[in-house]
C-alpha positions as CSV (number, residue, x, y, z in Angstrom):
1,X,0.3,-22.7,22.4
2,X,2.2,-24.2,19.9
3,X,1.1,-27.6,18.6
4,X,3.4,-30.2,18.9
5,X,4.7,-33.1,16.1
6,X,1.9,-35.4,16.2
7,X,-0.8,-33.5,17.3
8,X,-4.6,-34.7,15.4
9,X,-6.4,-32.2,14.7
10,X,-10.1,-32.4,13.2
11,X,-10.9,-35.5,14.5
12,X,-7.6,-37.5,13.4
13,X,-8.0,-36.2,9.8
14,X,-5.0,-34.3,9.7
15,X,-1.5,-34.7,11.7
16,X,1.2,-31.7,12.9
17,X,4.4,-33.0,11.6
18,X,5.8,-29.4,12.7
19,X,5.7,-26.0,12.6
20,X,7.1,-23.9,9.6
21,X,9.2,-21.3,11.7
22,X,10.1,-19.1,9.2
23,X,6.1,-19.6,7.9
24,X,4.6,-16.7,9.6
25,X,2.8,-13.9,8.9
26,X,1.4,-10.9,11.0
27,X,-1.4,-12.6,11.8
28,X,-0.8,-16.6,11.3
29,X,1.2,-19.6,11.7
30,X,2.0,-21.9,9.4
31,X,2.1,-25.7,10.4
32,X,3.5,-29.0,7.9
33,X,1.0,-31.5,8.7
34,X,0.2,-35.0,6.7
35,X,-3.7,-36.3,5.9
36,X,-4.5,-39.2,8.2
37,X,-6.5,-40.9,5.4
38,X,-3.9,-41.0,2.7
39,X,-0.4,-39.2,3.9
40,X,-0.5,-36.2,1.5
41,X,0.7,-33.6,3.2
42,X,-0.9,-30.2,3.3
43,X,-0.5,-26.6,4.8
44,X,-2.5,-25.8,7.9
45,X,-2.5,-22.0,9.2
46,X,-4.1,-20.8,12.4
47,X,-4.0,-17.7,14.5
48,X,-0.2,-16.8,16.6
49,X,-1.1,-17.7,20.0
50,X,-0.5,-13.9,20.8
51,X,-4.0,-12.7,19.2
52,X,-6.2,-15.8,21.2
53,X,-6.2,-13.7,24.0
54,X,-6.8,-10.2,22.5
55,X,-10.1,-8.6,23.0
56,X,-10.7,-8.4,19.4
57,X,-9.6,-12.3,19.0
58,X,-13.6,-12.7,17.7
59,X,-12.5,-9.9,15.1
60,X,-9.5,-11.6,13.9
61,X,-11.0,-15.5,13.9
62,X,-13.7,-13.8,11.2
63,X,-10.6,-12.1,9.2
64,X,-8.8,-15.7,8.9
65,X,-12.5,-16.7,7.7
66,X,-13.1,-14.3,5.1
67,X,-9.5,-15.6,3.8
68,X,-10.4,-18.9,3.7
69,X,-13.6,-17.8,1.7
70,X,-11.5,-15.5,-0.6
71,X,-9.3,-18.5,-1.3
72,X,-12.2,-20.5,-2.5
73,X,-13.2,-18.5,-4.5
74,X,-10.7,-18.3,-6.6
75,X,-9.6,-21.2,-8.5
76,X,-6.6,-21.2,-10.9
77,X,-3.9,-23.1,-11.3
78,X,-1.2,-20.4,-10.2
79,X,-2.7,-20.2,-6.9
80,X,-2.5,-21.7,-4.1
81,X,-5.7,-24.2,-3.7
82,X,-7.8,-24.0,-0.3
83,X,-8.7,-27.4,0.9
84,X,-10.6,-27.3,4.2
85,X,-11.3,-24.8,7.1
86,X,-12.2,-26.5,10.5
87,X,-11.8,-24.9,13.9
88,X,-9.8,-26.3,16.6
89,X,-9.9,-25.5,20.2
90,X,-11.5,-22.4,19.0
91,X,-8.8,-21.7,16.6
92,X,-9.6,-21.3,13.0
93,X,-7.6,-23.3,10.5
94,X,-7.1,-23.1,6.8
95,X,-6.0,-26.2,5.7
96,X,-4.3,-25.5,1.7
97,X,-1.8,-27.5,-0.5
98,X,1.6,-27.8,0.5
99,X,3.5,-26.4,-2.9
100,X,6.9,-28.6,-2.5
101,X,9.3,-26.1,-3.8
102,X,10.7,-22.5,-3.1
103,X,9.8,-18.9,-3.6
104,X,10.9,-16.6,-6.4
105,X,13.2,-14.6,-3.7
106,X,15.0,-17.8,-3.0
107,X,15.3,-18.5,-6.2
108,X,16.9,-15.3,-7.4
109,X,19.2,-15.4,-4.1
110,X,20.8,-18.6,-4.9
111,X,20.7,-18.2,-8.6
112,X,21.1,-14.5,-9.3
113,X,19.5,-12.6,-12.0
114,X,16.7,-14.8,-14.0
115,X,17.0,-15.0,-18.1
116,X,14.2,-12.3,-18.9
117,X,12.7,-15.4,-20.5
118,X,12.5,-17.2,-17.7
119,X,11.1,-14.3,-15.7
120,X,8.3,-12.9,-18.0
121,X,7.0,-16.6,-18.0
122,X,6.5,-16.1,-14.3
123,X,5.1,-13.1,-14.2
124,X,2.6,-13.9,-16.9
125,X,1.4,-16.6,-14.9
126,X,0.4,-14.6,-12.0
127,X,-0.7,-12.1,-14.3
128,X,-3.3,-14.6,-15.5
129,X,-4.1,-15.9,-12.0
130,X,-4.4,-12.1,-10.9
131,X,-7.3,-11.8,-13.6
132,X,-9.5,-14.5,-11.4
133,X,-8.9,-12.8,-9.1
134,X,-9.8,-9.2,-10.0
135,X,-13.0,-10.7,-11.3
136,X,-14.5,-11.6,-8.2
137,X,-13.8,-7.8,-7.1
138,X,-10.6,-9.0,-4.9
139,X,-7.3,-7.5,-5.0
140,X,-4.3,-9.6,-3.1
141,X,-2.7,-6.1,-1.8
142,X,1.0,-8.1,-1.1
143,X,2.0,-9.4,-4.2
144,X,6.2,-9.7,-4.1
145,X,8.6,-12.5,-4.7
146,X,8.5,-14.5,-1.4
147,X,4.6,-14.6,-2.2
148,X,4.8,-16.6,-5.6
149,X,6.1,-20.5,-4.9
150,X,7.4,-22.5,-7.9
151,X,6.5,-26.2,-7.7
152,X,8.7,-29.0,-8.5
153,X,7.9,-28.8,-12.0
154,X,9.0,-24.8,-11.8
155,X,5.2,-23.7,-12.2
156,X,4.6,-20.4,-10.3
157,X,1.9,-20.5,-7.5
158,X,0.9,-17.1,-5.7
159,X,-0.2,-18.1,-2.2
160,X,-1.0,-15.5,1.2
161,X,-4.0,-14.3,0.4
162,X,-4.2,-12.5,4.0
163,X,-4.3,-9.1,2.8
164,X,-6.4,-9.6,-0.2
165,X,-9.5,-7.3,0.5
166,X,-12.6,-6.4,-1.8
167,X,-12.8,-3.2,-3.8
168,X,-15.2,-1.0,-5.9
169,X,-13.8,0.4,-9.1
170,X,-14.0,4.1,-8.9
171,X,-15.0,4.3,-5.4
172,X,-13.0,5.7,-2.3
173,X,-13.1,2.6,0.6
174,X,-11.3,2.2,4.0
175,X,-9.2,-0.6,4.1
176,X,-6.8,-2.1,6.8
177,X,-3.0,-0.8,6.3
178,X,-0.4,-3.5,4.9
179,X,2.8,-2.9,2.9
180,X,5.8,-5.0,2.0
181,X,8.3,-1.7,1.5
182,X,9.5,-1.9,-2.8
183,X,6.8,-4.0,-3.7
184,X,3.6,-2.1,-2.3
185,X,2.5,1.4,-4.1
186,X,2.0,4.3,-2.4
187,X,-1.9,4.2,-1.5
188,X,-1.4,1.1,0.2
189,X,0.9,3.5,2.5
190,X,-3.0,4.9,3.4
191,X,-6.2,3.1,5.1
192,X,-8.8,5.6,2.9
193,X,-8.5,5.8,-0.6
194,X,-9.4,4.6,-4.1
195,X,-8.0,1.1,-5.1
196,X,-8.0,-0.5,-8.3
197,X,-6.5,-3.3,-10.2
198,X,-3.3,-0.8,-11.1
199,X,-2.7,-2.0,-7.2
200,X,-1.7,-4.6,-8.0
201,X,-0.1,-4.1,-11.1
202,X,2.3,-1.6,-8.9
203,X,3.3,-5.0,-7.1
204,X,3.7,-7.3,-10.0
205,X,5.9,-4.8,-11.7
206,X,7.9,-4.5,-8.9
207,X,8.4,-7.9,-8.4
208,X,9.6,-8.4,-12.3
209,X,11.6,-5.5,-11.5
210,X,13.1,-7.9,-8.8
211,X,13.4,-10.8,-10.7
212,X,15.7,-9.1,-13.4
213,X,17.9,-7.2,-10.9
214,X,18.1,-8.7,-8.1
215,X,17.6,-5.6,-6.6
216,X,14.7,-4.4,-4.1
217,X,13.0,-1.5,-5.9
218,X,12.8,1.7,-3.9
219,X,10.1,1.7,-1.5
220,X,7.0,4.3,-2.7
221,X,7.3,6.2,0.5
222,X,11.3,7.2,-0.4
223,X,9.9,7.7,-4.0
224,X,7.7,10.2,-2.6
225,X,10.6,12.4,-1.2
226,X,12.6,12.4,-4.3
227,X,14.3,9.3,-3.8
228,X,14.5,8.2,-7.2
229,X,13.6,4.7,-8.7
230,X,16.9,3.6,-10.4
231,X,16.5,2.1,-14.1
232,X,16.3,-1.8,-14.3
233,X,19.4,-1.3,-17.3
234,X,21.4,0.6,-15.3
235,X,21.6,-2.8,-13.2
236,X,20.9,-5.4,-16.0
237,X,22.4,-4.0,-19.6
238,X,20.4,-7.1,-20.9
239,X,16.6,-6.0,-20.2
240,X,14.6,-5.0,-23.8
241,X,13.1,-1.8,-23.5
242,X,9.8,-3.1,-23.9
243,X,9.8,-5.1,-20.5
244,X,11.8,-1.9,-19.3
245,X,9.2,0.4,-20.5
246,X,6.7,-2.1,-18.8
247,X,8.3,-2.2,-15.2
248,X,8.5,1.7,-15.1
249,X,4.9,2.5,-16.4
250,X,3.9,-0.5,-14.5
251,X,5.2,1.1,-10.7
252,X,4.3,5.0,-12.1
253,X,3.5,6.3,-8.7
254,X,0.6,8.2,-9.7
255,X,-2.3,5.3,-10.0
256,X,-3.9,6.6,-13.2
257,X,-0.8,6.6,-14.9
258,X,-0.1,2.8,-14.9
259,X,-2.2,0.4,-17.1
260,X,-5.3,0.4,-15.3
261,X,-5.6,-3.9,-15.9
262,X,-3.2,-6.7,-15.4
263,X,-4.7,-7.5,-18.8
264,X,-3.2,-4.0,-20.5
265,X,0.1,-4.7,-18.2
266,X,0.7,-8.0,-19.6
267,X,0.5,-6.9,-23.1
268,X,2.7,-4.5,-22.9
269,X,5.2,-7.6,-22.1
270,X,7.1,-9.6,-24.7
271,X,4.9,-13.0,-25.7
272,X,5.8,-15.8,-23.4
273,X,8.2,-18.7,-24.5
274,X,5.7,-21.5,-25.4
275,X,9.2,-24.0,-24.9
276,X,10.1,-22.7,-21.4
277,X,8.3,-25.3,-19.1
278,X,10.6,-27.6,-20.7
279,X,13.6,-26.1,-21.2
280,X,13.0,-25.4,-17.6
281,X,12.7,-29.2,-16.8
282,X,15.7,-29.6,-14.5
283,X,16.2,-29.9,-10.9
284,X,15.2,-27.1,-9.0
285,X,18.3,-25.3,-7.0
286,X,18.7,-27.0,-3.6
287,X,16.2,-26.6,-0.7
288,X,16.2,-26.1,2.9
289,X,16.1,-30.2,3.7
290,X,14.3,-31.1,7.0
291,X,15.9,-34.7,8.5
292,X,13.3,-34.7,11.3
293,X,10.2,-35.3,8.7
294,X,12.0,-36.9,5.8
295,X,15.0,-36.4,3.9
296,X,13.4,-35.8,0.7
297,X,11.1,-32.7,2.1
298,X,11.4,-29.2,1.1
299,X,10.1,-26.3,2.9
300,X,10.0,-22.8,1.4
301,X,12.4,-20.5,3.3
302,X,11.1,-17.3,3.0
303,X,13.8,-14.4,3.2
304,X,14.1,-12.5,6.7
305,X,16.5,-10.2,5.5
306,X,18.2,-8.5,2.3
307,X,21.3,-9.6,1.7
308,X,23.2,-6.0,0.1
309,X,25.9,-5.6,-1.5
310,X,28.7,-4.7,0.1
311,X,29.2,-0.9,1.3
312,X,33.0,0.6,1.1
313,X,33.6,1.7,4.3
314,X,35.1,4.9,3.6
315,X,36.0,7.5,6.4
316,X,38.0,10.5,6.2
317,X,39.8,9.8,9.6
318,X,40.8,6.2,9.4
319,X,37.5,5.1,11.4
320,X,36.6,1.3,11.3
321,X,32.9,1.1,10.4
322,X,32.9,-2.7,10.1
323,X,31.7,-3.4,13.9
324,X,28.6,-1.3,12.9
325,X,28.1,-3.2,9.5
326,X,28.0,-6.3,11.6
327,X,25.5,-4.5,14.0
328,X,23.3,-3.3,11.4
329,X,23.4,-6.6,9.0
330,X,22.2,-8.1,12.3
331,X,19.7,-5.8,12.6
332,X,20.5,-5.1,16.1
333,X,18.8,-2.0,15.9
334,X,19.7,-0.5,19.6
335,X,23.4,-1.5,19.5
336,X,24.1,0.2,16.2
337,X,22.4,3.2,17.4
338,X,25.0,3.1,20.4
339,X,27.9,2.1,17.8
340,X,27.0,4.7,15.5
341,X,26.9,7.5,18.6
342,X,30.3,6.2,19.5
343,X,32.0,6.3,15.9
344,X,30.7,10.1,15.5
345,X,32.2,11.1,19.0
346,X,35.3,8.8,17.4
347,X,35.7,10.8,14.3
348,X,35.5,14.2,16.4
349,X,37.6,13.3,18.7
350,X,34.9,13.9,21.1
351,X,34.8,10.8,23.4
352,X,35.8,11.9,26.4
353,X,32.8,14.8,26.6
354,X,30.6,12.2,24.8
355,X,29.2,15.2,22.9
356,X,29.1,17.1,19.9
357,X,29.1,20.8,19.5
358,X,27.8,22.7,16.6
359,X,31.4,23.2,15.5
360,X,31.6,19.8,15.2
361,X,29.2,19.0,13.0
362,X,30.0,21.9,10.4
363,X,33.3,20.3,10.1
364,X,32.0,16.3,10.3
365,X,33.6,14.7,7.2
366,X,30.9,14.0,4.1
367,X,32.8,10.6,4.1
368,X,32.1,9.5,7.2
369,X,28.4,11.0,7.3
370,X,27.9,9.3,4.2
371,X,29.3,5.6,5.1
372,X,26.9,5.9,8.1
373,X,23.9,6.7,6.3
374,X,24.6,4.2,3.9
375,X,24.9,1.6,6.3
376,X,21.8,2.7,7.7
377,X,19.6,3.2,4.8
378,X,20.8,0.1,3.3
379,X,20.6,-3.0,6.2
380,X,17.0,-1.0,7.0
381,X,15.5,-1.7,3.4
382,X,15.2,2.5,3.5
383,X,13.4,2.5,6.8
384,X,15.8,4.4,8.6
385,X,19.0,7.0,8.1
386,X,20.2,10.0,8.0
387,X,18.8,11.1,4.6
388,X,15.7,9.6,5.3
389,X,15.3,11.6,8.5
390,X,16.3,14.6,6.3
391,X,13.6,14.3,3.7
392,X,10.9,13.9,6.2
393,X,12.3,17.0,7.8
394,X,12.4,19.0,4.7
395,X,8.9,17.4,3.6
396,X,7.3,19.4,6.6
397,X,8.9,22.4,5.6
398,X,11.6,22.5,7.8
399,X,14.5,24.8,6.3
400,X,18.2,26.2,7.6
401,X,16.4,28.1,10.1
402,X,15.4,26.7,12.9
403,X,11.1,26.2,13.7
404,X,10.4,24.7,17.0
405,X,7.1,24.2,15.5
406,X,8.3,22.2,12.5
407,X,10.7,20.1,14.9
408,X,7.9,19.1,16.8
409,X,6.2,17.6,13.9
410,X,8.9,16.1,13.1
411,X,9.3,14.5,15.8
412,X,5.9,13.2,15.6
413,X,6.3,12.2,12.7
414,X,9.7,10.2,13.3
415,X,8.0,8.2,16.6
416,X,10.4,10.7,18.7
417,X,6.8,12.4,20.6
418,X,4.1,10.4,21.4
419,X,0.7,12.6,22.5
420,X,2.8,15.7,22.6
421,X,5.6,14.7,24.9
422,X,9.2,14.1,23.6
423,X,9.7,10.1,24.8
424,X,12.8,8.5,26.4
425,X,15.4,6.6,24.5
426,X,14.4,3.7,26.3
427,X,10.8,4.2,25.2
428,X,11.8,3.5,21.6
429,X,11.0,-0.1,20.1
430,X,14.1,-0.6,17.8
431,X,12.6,-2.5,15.5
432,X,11.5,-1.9,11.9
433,X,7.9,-1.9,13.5
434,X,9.0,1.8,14.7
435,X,7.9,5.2,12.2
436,X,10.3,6.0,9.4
437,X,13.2,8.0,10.2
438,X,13.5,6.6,14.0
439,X,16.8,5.3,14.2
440,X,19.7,6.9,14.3
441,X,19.3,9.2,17.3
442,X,22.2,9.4,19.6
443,X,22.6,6.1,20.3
444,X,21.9,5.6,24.0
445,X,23.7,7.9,25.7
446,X,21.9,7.6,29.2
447,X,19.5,10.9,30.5
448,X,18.0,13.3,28.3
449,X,14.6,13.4,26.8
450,X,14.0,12.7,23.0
451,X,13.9,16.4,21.9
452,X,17.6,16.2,22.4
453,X,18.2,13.7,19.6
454,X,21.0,14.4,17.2
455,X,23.0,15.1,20.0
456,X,21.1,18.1,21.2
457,X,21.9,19.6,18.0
458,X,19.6,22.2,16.3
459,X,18.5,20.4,13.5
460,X,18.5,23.2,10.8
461,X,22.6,23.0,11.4
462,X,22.4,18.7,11.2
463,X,20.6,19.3,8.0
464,X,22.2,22.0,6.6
465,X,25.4,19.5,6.7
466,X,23.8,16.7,5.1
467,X,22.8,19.2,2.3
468,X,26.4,20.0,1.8
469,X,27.7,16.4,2.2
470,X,24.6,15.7,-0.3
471,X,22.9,12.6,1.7
């Protein structure tokens, strides 16, 4: 049920103007609606119609509660203020201010790279707003740049508080699972662990590591299998090595190693510009402008996608790899799986058996491999490819020789087996949603069972090949 412009809710006191599509989380909806009393407009957020009717729907009404509650308490002017929670045919609503500008990811996508000026000022704002919120024993778990709002007057706001979970210094706790790959550190990747304030100090980090790159930091999980952070100068020669020396102790994957308070983070930062609120008084960069509400509204436009930069689409034997970078910038997960099976039989000549042999892939050109996985690893934020397929392999000790035992974990742990049964292509979900390492496979070539994925392959040989081509 989606409400409709127009719709009262809470006995006339508030109005639906419309529904923020691009406003939605894993759990919520987001909805532009107007006061009745005085035409302010505010923020309302309910439940997606899909968990109403869920068998735990009592379970997740109480979650949206205890946000609205965690919200309250904390009052600062960088974040988002909390101004009513009513319920509505049984729906529970959290009714906040509407923050009339755009996000910091929208803001470094239309502008490029921020001053470091300009982007230290933001962070330290959080940073401050971070310590309220640590002292009432909360952590906000998915801190990252389409989380902080700037308002017209280019003040930072952090808003989404639906992760934001309690947590006792010192003390191992179980926690529900939630990561934003780049920005979240690797225990969130875990539901049972220790959690402290370096949690988020991992995320804040990462985000100034955004803000002065324009790049998407490496996710912790790639981190983990040797996938190497790159240095913020070797994108931006201007950085100072004190906010570099910041960032990188800042997202130090081991927890103890980063500054174990936002406080100590934020003075390891250069002092903020006490001028930069007004040399910052201009026009903010255009918004997304709504006709249907009024021409002067802005609504923040969170990203759905990174946009990359480009990838040179190399091959060794004249392939075109441009119908699968549309594919994959699309992410049209199951057709680039079927493009990329096709390119491979392309490049081997193979189209007409619509296999490879062994032979084959020993001789498969590093170029072409390469360009694939690229493509892959890139339009997937790192989520899936070749080399990521690899290192999980590797990571469960799988070597040149083949170990039916070890591909059988791997295909557990790739989503390839589900309760010890190799699965059907059709049974995968391409989607992002799916385990690390899913796609590519064979690309839906029709038959076979999943334990036939890199075209029946044994997969000592596929990775001995990306060893030598180095992906």
């Amino acid at each position: 049920m989606v409400w409709a412009s127009g719709k009262a809710l809470y006995g006339d006191r508030y109005i639906i103007e419309q529904k923020i599509d691009k406003g939605e989380g894993s759990l919520g909806v987001t909805y532009l609606a107007v006061k009745a009393q005085n035409q302010q407009r505010v923020v309302i957020k309910t439940l997606k119609d899909e968990y109403v009717s869920n068998s735990q729907f009592a379970w997740y009404r109480e979650k949206f509660r205890d946000e609205a509650l965690l919200l309250s308490l904390c009052r600062h002017p960088n974040i988002v203020q909390i101004e009513n929670y009513f319920t509505e045919d049984e729906l529970p609503c959290i009714v906040m201010e509407y923050v009339a500008g755009e996000d910091l990811w929208n803001l470094v996508t239309n502008r490029g790279i921020l001053s470091e000026a300009e982007a230290v000022n933001y962070i330290r704002k959080i940073g401050e707003a971070l310590t309220v919120v640590h002292d009432k024993g909360l952590l906000h778990r998915d801190i990252k740049p389409s989380n902080i709002m700037l308002r017209d007057n280019r003040e930072a706001v952090l808003i989404d508080f639906g992760l934001a979970r309690g947590f006792i210094p010192d003390r191992s706790q179980q926690v529900t699972i939630g990561v934003t790959h780049g920005f979240a550190p690797p225990e969130q990747y875990v539901d049972f662990g220790r959690f402290s304030e370096s949690t988020d100090v991992y995320a804040l980090a990462a985000t100034l590591y955004y803000l002065l790159t324009k790049v998407p930091p490496t996710a912790a999980f790639l981190r983990a299998l040797n996938h190497p952070l790159k240095p913020m100068f070797q994108i931006n020669s201007k950085i100072s090595d004190a906010v570099h020396e910041a960032v990188m102790q800042g997202m130090a994957m081991d927890a103890i190693e980063r500054p174990q308070s936002v406080q100590k983070w934020l003075a390891m930062l250069p002092a903020a510009d006490p001028n930069f609120q007004k040399k910052a008084d201009r026009p903010p960069p255009e918004q997304l402008v709504i006709p249907s509400i009024s021409p002067k509204v802005r609504i923040p436009v969170p990203p759905t996608q990174i946009s990359p930069p480009p990838i040179n689409l190399i091959s060794a034997r004249g392939i075109d790899y441009r119908k699968l970078d549309k594919l994959l910038a699309a992410e049209k997960w199951k057709k680039a799986d079927a493009e990329t099976s096709y390119k491979m039989l392309e490049v081997a000549g193979k189209q007409e058996e619509d296999w490879l042999t062994l032979e084959d892939m020993r001789e498969f050109p590093c170029e072409d491999l390469r360009t694939i996985d690229r493509l892959w690893v890139q339009y997937s934020r790192g989520h899936f490819g070749f080399s990521v397929q690899r290192k999980i392999y590797q990571n469960l000790g799988g070597t040149h020789e083949y170990d039916s035992e070890v591909w059988q974990k791997f295909g557990d742990a790739v989503g390839w087996r589900k309760n010890g049964e190799w699965l059907y292509y059709n049974d995968l979900s391409f989607s992002t949603d799916a385990p690390t390492g899913n796609l590519p496979w064979r690309g839906g070539l029709a038959g076979g069972v999943m334990g036939f994925g890199w075209f029946g392959l044994s997969p000592s040989d596929v990775v001995s090949r990306l060893e030598k081509c180095n992906i």
